[in-house]
C-alpha positions as CSV (number, residue, x, y, z in Angstrom):
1,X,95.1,83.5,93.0
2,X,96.7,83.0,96.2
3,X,100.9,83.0,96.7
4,X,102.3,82.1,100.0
5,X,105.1,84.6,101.8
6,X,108.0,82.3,102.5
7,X,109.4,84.4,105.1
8,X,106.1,85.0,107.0
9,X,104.2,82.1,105.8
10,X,101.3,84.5,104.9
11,X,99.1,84.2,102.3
12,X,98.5,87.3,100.0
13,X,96.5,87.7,97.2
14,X,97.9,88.1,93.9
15,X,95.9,91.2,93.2
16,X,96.6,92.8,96.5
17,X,100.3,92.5,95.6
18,X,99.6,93.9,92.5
19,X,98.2,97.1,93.9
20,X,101.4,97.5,96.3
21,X,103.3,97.1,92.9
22,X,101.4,99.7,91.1
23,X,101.5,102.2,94.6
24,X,105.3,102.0,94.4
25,X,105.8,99.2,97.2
26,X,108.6,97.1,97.3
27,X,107.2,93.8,96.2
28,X,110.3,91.5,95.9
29,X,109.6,89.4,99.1
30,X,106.5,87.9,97.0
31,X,109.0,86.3,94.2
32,X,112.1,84.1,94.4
33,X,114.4,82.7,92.0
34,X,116.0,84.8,89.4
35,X,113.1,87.3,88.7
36,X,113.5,91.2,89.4
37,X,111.1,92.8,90.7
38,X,110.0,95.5,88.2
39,X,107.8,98.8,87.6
40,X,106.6,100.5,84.8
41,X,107.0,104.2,84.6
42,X,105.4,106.5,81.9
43,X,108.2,109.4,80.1
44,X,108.1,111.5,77.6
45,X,110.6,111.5,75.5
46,X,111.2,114.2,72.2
47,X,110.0,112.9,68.8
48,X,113.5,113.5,68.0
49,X,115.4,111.7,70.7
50,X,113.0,109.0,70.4
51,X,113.1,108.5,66.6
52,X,117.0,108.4,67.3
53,X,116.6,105.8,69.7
54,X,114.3,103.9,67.6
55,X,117.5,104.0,65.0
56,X,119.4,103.0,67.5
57,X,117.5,100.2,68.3
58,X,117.2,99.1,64.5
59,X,120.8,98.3,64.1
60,X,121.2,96.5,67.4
61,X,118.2,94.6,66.6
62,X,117.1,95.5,70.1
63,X,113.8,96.5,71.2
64,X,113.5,100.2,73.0
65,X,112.6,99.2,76.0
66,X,115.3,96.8,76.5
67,X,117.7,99.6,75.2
68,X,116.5,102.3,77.3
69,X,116.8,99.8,79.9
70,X,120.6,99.0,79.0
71,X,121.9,102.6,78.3
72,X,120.2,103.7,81.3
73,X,122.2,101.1,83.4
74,X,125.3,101.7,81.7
75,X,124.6,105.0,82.8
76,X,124.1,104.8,86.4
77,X,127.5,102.7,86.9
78,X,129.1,105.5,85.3
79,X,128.2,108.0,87.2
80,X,128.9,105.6,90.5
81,X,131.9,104.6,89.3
82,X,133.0,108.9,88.7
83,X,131.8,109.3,92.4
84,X,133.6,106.6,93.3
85,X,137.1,107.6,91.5
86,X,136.3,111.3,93.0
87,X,136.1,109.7,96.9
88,X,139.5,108.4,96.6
């Protein structure tokens, strides 16, 4: 499969794409619309925390990716918005 570049009018190859993806390459040029350009990552997490995440996840009828995706970015505008508050 072929997708066209809209800013360079250059054709890629899906797969060639893909392999910047997996290499950690910023892909996003490739997509428009309201996609986000994403990567997946491998942790390891301790059966504990992850059995209380899983819990977690069971009463917000969420899935645990798209929790650890959530608390994660409720984390990191936390912490920007303490080194914001410290700045001033």
């Amino acid at each position: 499969m072929m997708i066209l570049n809209s800013e360079s009018n250059e054709i890629k190859d899906i797969e060639e794409i893909a392999q910047q993806a997996h290499s950690g390459e910023d892909v996003s040029e490739h997509f428009t619309g309201c996609f986000q350009a994403k990567q997946q990552v491998s942790i390891a997490f301790p059966l504990e925390l992850l059995r209380s995440i899983d819990a977690e996840c069971q009463q917000q009828k969420i899935n645990r990716q798209d929790w650890i995706t959530l608390v994660c970015a409720e984390k990191i505008r936390e912490v920007q918005a303490s080194r914001i508050s410290k700045a001033v």
